[in-house]
mmCIF file of the N, C-alpha and C atoms, coordinates in Angstrom:
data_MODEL
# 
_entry.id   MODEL 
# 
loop_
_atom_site.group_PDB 
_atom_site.id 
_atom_site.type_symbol 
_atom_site.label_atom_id 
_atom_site.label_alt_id 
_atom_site.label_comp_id 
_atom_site.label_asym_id 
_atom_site.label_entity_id 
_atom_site.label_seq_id 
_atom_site.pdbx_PDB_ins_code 
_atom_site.Cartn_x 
_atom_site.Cartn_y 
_atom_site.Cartn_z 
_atom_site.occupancy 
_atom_site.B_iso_or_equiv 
_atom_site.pdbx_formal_charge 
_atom_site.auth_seq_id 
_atom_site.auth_comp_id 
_atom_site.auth_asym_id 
_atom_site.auth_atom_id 
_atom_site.pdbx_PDB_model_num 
ATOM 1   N N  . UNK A 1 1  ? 0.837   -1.182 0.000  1.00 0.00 ? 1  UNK A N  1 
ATOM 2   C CA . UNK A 1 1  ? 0.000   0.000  0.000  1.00 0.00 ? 1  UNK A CA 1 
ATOM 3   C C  . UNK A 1 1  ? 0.877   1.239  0.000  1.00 0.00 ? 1  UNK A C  1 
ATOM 4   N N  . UNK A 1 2  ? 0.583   1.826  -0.864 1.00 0.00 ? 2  UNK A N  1 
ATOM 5   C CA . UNK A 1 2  ? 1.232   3.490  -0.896 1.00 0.00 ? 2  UNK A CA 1 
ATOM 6   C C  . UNK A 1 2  ? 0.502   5.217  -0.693 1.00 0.00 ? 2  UNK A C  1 
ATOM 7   N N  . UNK A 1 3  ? -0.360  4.540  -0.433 1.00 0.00 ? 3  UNK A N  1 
ATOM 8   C CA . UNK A 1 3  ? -0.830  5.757  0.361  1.00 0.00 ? 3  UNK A CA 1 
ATOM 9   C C  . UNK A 1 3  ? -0.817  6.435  1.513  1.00 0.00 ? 3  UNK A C  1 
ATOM 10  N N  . UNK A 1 4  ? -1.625  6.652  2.491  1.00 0.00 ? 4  UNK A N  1 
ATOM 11  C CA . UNK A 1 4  ? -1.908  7.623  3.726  1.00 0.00 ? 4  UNK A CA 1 
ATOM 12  C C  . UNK A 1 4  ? -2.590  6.357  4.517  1.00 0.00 ? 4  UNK A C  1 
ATOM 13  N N  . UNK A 1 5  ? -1.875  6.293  5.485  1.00 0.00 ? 5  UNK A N  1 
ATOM 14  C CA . UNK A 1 5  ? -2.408  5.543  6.616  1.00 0.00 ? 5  UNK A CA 1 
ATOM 15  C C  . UNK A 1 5  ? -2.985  5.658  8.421  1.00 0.00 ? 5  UNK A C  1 
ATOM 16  N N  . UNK A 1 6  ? -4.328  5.932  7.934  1.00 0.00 ? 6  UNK A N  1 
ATOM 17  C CA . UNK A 1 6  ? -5.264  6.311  8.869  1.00 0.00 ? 6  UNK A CA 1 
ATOM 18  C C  . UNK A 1 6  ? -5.135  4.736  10.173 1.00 0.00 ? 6  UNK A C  1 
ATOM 19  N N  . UNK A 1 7  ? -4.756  5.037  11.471 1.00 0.00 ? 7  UNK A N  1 
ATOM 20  C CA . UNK A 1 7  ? -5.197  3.790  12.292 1.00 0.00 ? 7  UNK A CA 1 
ATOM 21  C C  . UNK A 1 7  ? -6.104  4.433  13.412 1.00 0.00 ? 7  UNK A C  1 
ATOM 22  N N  . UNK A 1 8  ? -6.428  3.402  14.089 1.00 0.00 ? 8  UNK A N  1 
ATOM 23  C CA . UNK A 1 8  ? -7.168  3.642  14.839 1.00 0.00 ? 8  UNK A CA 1 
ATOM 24  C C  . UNK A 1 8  ? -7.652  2.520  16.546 1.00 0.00 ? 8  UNK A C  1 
ATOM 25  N N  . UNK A 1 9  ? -7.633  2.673  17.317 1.00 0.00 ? 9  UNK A N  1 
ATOM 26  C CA . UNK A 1 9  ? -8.257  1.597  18.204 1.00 0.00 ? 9  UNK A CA 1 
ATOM 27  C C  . UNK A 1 9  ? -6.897  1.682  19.683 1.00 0.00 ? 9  UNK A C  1 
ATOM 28  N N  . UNK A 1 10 ? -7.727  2.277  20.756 1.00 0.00 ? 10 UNK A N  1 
ATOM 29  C CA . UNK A 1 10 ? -7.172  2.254  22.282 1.00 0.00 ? 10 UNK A CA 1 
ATOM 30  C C  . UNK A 1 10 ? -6.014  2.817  22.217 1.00 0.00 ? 10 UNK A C  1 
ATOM 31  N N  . UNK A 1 11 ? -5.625  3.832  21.520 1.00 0.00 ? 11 UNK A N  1 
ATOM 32  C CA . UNK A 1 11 ? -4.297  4.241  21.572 1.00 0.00 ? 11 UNK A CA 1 
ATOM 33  C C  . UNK A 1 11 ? -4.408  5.472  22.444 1.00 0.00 ? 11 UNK A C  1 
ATOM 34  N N  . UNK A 1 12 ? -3.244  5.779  23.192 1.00 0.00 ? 12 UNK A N  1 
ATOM 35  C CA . UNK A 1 12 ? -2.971  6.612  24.424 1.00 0.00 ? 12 UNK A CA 1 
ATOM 36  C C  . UNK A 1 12 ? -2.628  8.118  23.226 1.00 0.00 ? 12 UNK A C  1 
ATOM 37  N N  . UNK A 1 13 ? -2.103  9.220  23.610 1.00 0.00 ? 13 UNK A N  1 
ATOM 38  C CA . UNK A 1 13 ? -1.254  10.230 23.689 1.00 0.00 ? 13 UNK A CA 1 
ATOM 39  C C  . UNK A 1 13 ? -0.032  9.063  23.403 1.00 0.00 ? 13 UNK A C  1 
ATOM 40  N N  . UNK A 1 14 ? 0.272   8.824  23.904 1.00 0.00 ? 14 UNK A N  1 
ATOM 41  C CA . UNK A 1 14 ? 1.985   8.260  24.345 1.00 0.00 ? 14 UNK A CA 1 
ATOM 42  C C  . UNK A 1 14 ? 1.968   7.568  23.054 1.00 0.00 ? 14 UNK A C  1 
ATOM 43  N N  . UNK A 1 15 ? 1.273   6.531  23.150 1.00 0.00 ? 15 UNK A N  1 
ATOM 44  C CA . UNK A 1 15 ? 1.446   5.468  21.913 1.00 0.00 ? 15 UNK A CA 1 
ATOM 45  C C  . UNK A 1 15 ? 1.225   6.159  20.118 1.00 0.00 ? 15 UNK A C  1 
ATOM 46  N N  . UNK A 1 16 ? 0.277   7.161  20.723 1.00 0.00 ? 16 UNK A N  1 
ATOM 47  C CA . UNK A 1 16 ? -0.098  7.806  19.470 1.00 0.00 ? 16 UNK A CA 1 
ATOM 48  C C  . UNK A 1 16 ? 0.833   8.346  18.454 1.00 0.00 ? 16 UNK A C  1 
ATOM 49  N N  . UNK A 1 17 ? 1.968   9.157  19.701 1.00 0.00 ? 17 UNK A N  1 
ATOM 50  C CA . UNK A 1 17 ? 2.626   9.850  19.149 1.00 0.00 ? 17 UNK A CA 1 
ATOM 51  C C  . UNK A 1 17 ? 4.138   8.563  18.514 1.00 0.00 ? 17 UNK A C  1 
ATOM 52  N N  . UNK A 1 18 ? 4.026   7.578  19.638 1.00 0.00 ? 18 UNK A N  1 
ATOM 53  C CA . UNK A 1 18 ? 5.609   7.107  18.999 1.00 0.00 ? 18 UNK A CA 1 
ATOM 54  C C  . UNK A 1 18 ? 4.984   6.046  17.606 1.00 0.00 ? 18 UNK A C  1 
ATOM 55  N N  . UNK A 1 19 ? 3.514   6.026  17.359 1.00 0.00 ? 19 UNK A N  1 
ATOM 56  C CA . UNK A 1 19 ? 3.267   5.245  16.043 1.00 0.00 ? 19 UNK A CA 1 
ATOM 57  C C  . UNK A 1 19 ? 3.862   6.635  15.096 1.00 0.00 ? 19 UNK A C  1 
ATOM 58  N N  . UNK A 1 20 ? 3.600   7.631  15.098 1.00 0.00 ? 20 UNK A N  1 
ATOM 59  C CA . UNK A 1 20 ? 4.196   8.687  13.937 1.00 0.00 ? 20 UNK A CA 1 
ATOM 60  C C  . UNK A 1 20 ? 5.353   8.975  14.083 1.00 0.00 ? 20 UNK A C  1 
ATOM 61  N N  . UNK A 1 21 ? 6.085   8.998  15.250 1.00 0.00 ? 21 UNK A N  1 
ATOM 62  C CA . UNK A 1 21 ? 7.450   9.294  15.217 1.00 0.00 ? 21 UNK A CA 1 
ATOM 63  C C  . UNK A 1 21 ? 8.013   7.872  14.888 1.00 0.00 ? 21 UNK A C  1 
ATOM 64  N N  . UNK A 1 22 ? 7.574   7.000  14.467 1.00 0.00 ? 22 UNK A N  1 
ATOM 65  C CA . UNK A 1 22 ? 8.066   5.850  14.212 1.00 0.00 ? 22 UNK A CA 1 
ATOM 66  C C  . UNK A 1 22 ? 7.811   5.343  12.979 1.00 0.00 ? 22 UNK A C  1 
ATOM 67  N N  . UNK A 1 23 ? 7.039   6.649  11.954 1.00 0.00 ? 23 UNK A N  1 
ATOM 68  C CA . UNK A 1 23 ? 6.669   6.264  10.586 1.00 0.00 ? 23 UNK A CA 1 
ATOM 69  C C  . UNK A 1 23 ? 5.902   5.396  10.706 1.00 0.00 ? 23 UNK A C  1 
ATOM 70  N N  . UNK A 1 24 ? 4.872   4.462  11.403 1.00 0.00 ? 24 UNK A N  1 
ATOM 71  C CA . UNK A 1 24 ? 4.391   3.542  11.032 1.00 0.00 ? 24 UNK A CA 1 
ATOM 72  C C  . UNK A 1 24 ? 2.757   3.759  10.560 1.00 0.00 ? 24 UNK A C  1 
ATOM 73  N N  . UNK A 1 25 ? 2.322   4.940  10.840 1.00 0.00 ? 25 UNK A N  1 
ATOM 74  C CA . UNK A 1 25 ? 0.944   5.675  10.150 1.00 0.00 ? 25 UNK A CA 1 
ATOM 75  C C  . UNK A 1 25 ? 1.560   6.866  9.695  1.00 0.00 ? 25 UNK A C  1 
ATOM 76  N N  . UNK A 1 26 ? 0.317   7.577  9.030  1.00 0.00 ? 26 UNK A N  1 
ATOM 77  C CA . UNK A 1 26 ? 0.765   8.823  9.260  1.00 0.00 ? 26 UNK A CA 1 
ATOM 78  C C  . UNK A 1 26 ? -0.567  10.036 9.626  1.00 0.00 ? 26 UNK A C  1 
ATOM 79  N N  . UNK A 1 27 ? -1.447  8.808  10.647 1.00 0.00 ? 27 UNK A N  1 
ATOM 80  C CA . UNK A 1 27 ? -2.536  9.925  11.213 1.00 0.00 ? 27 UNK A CA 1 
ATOM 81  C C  . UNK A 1 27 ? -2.975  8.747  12.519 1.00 0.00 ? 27 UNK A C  1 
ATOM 82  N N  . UNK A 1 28 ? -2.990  9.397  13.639 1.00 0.00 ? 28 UNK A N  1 
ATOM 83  C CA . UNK A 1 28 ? -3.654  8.113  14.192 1.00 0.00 ? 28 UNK A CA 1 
ATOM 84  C C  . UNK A 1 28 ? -5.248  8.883  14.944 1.00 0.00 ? 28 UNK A C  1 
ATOM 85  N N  . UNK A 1 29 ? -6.456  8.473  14.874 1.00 0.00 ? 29 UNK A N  1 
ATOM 86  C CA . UNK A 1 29 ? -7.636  8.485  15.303 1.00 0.00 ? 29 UNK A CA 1 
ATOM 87  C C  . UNK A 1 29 ? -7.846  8.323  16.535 1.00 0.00 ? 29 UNK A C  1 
ATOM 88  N N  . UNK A 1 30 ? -8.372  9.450  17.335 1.00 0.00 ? 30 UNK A N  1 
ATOM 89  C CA . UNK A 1 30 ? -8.764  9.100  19.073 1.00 0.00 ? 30 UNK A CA 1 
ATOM 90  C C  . UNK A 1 30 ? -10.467 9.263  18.810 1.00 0.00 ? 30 UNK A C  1 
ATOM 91  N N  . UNK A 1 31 ? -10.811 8.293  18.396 1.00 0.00 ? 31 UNK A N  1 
ATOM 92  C CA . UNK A 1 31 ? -12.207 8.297  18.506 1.00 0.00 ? 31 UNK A CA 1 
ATOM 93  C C  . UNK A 1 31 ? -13.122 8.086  19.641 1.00 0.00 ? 31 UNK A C  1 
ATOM 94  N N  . UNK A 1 32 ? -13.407 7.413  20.678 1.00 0.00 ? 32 UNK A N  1 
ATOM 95  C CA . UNK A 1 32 ? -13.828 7.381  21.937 1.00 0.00 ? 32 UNK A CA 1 
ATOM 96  C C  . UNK A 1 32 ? -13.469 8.257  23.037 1.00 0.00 ? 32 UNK A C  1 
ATOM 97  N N  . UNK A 1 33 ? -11.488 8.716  22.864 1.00 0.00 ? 33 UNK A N  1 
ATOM 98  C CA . UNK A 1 33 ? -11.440 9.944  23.616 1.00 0.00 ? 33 UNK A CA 1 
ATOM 99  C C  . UNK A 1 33 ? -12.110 11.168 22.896 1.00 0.00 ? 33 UNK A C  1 
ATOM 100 N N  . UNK A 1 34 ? -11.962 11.215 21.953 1.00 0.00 ? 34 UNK A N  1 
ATOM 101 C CA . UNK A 1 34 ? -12.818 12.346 21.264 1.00 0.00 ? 34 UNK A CA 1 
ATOM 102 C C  . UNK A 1 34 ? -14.497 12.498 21.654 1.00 0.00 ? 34 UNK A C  1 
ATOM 103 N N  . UNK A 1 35 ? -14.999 11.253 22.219 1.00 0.00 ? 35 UNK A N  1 
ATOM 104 C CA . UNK A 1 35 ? -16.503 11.520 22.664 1.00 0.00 ? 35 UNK A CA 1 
ATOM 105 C C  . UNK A 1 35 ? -16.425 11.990 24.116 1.00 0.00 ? 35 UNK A C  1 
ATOM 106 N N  . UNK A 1 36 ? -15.704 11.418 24.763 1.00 0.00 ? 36 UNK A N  1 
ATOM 107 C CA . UNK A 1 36 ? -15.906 11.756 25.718 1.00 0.00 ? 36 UNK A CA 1 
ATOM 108 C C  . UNK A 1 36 ? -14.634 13.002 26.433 1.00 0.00 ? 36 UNK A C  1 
ATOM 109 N N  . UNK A 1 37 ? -13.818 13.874 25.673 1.00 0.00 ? 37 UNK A N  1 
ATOM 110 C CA . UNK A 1 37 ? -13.073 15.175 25.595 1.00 0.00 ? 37 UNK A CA 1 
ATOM 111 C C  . UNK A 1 37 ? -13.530 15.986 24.626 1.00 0.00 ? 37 UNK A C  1 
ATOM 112 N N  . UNK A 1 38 ? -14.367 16.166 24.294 1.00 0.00 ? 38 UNK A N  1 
ATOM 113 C CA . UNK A 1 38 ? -14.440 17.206 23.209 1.00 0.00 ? 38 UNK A CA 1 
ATOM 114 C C  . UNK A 1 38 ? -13.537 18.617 23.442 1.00 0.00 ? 38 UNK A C  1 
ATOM 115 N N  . UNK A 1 39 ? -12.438 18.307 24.204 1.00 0.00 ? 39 UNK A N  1 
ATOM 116 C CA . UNK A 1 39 ? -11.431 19.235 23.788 1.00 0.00 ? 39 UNK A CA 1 
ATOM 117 C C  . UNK A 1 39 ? -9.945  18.767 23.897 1.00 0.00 ? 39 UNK A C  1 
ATOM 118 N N  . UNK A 1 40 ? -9.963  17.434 23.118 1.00 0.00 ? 40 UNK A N  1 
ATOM 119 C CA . UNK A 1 40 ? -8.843  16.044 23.663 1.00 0.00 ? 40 UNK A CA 1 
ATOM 120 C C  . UNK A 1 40 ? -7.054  16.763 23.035 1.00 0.00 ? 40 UNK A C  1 
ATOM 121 N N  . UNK A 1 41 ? -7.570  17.747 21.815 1.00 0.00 ? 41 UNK A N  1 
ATOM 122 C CA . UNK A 1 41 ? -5.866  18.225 21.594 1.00 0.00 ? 41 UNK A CA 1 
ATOM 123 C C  . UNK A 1 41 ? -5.448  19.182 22.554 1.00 0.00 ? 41 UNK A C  1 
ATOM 124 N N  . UNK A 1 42 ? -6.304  19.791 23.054 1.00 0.00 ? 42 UNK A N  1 
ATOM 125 C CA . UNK A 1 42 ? -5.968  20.624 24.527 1.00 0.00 ? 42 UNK A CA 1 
ATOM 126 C C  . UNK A 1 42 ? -5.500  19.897 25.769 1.00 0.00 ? 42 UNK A C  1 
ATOM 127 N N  . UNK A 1 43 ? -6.553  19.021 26.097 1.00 0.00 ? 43 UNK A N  1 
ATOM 128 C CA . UNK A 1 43 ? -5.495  18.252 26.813 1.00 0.00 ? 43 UNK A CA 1 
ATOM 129 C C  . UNK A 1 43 ? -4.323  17.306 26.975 1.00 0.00 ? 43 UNK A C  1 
ATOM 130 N N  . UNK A 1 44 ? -4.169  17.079 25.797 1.00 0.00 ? 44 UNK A N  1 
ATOM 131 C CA . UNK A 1 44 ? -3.279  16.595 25.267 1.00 0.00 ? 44 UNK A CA 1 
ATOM 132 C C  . UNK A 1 44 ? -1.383  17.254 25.365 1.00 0.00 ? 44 UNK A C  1 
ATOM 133 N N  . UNK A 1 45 ? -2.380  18.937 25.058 1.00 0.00 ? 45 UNK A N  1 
ATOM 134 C CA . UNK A 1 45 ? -1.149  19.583 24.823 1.00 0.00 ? 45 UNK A CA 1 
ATOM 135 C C  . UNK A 1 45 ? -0.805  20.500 26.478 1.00 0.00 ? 45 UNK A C  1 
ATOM 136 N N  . UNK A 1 46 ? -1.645  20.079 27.329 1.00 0.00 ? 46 UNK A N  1 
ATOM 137 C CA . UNK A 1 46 ? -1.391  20.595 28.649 1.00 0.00 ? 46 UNK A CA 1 
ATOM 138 C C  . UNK A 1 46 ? -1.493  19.771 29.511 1.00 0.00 ? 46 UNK A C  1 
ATOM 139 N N  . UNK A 1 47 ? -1.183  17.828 28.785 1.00 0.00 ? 47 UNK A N  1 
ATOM 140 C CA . UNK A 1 47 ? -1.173  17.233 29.831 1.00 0.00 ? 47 UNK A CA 1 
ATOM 141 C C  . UNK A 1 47 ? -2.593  16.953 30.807 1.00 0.00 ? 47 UNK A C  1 
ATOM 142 N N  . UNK A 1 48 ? -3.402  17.060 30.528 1.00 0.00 ? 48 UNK A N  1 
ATOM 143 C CA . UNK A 1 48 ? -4.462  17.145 31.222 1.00 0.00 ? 48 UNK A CA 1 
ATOM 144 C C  . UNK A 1 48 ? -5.142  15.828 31.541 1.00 0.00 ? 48 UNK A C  1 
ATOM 145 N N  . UNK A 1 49 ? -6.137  15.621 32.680 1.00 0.00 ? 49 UNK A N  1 
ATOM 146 C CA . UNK A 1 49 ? -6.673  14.029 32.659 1.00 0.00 ? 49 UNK A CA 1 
ATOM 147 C C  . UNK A 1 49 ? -7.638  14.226 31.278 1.00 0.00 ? 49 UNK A C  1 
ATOM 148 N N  . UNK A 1 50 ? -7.774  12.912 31.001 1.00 0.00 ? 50 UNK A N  1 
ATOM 149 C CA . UNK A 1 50 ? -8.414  12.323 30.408 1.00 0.00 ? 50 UNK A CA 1 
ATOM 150 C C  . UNK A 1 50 ? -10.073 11.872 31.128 1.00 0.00 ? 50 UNK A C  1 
ATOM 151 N N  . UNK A 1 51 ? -10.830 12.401 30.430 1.00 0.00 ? 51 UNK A N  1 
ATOM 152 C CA . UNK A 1 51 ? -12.336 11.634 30.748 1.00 0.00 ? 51 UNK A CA 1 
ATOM 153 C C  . UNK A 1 51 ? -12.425 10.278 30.071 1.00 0.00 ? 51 UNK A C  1 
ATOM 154 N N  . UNK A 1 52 ? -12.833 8.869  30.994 1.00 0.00 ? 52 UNK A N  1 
ATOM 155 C CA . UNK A 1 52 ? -12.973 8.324  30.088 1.00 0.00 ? 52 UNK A CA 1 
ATOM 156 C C  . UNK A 1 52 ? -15.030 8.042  29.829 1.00 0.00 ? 52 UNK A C  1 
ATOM 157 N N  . UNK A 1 53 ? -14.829 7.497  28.677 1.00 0.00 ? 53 UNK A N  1 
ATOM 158 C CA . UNK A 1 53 ? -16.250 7.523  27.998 1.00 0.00 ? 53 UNK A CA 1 
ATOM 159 C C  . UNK A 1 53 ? -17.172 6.468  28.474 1.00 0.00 ? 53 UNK A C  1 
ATOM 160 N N  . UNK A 1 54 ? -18.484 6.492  28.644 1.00 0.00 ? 54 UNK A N  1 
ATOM 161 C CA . UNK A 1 54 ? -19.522 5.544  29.504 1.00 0.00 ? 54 UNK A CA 1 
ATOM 162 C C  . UNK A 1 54 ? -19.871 5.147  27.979 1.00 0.00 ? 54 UNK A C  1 
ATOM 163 N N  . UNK A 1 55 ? -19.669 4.023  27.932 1.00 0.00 ? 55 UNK A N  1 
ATOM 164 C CA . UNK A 1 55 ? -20.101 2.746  26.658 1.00 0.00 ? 55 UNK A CA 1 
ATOM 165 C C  . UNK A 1 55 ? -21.581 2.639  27.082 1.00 0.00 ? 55 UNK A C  1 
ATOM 166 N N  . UNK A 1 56 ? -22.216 2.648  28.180 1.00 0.00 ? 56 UNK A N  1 
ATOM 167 C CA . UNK A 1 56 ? -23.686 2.638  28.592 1.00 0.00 ? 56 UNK A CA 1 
ATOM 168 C C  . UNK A 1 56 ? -24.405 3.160  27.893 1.00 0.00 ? 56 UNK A C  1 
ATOM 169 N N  . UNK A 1 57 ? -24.003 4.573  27.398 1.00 0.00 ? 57 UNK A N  1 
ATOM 170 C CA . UNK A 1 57 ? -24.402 5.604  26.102 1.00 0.00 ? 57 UNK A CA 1 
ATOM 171 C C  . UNK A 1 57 ? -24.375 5.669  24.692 1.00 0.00 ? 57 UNK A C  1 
ATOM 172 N N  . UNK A 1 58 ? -23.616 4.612  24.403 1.00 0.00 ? 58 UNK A N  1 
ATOM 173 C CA . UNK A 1 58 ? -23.203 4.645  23.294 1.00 0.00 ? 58 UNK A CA 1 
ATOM 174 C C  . UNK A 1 58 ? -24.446 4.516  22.363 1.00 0.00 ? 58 UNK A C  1 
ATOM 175 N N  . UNK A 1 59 ? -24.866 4.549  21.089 1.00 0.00 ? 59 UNK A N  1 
ATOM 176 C CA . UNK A 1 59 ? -26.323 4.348  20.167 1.00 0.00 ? 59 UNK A CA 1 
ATOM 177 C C  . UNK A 1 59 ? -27.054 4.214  20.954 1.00 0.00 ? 59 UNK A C  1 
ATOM 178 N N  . UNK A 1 60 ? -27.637 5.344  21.877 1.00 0.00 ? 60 UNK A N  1 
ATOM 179 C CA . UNK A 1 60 ? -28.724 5.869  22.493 1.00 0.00 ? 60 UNK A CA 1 
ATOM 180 C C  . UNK A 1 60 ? -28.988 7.451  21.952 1.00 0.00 ? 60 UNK A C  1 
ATOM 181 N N  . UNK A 1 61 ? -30.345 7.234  22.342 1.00 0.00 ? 61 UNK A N  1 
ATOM 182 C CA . UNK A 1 61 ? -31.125 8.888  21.727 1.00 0.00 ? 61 UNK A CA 1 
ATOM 183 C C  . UNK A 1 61 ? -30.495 9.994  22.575 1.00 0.00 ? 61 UNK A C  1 
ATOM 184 N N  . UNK A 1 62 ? -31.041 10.818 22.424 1.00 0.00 ? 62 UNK A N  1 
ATOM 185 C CA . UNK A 1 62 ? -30.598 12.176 23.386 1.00 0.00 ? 62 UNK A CA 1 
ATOM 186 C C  . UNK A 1 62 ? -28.835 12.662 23.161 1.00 0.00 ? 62 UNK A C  1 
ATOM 187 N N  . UNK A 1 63 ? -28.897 13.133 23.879 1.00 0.00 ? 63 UNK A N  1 
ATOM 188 C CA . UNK A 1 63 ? -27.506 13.726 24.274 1.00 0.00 ? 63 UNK A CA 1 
ATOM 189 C C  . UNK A 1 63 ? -26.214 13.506 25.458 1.00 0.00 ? 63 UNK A C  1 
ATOM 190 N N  . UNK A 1 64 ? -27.003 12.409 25.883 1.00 0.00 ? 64 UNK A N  1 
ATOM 191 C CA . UNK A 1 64 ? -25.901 11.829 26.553 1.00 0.00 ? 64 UNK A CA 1 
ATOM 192 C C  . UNK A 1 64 ? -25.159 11.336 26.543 1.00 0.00 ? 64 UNK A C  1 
ATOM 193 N N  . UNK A 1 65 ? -23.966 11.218 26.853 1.00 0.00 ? 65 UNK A N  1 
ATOM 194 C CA . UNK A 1 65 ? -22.836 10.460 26.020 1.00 0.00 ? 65 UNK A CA 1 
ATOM 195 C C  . UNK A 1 65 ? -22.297 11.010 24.894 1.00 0.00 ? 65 UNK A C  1 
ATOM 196 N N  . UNK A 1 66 ? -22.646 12.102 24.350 1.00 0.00 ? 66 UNK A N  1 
ATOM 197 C CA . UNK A 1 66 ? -22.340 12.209 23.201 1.00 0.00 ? 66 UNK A CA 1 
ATOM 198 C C  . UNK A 1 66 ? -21.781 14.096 23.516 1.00 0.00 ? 66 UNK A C  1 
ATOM 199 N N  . UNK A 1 67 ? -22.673 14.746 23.997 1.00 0.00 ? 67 UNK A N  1 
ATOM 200 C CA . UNK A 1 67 ? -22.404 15.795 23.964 1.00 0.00 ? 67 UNK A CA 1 
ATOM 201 C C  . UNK A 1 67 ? -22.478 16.566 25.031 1.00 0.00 ? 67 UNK A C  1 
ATOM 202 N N  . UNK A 1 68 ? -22.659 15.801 26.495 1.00 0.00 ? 68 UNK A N  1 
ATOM 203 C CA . UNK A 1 68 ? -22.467 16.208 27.662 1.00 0.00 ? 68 UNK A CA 1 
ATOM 204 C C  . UNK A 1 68 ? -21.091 16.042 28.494 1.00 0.00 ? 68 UNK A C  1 
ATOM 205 N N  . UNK A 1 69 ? -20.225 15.838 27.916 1.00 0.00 ? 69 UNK A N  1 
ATOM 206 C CA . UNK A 1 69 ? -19.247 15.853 28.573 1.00 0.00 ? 69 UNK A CA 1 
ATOM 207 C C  . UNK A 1 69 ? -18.509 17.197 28.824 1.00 0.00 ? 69 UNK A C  1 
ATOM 208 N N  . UNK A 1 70 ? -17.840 16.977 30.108 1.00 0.00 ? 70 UNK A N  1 
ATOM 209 C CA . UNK A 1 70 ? -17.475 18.980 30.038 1.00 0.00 ? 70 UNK A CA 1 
ATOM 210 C C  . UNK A 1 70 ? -15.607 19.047 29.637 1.00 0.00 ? 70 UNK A C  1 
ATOM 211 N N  . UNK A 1 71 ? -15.679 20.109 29.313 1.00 0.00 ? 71 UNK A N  1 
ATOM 212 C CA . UNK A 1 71 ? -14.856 20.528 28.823 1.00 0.00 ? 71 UNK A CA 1 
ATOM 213 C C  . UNK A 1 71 ? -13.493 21.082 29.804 1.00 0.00 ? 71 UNK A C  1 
ATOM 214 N N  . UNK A 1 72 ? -12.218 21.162 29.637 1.00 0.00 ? 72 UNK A N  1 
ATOM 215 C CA . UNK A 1 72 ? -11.115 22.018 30.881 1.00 0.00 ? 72 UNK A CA 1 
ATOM 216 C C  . UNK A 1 72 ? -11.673 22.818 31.492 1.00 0.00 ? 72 UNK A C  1 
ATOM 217 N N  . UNK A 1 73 ? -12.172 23.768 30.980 1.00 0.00 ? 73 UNK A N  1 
ATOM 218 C CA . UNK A 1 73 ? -12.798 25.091 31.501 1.00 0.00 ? 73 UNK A CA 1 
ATOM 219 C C  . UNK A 1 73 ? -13.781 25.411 32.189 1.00 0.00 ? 73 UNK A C  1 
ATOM 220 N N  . UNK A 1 74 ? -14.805 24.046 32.412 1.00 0.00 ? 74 UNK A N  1 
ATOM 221 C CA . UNK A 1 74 ? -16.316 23.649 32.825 1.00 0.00 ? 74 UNK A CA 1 
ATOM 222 C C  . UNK A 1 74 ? -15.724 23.007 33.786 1.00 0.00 ? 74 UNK A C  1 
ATOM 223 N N  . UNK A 1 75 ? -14.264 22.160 34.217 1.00 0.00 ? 75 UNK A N  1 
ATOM 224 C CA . UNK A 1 75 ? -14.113 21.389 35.271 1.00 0.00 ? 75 UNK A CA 1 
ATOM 225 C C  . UNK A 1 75 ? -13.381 22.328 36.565 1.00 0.00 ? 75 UNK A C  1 
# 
């Protein structure tokens, strides 16, 4: 394969970064931290905890789980 390589699945900050500094993608996906940080490159870049995400929510109606999580600035 010679293209752009998107991965994805349980990867930390830490791991994230030594898959690109290690050439072995060249994008990696925080999809679950992304639901539950909706501000995950901020904390990322200040070190910050991590929320983790309630799977209880997951493909349910409403807005829970999805868009109630708070943000650095809300905590």
């Amino acid at each position: 394969y010679k293209g752009r390589l998107m991965i994805n699945n349980g990867f930390s900050q830490e791991k994230g970064n030594r898959v690109i500094q290690e050439d072995l993608a060249d994008l990696v996906a925080f999809g679950k931290l992304f639901i539950s940080n909706p501000d995950l490159p901020k904390r990322f870049e200040l070190n910050a905890n991590i929320a983790q995400w309630d799977e209880s929510t997951f493909y349910t109606p409403g807005k829970k789980g999805y868009t109630d999580y708070s943000l650095l600035t809300e905590i």
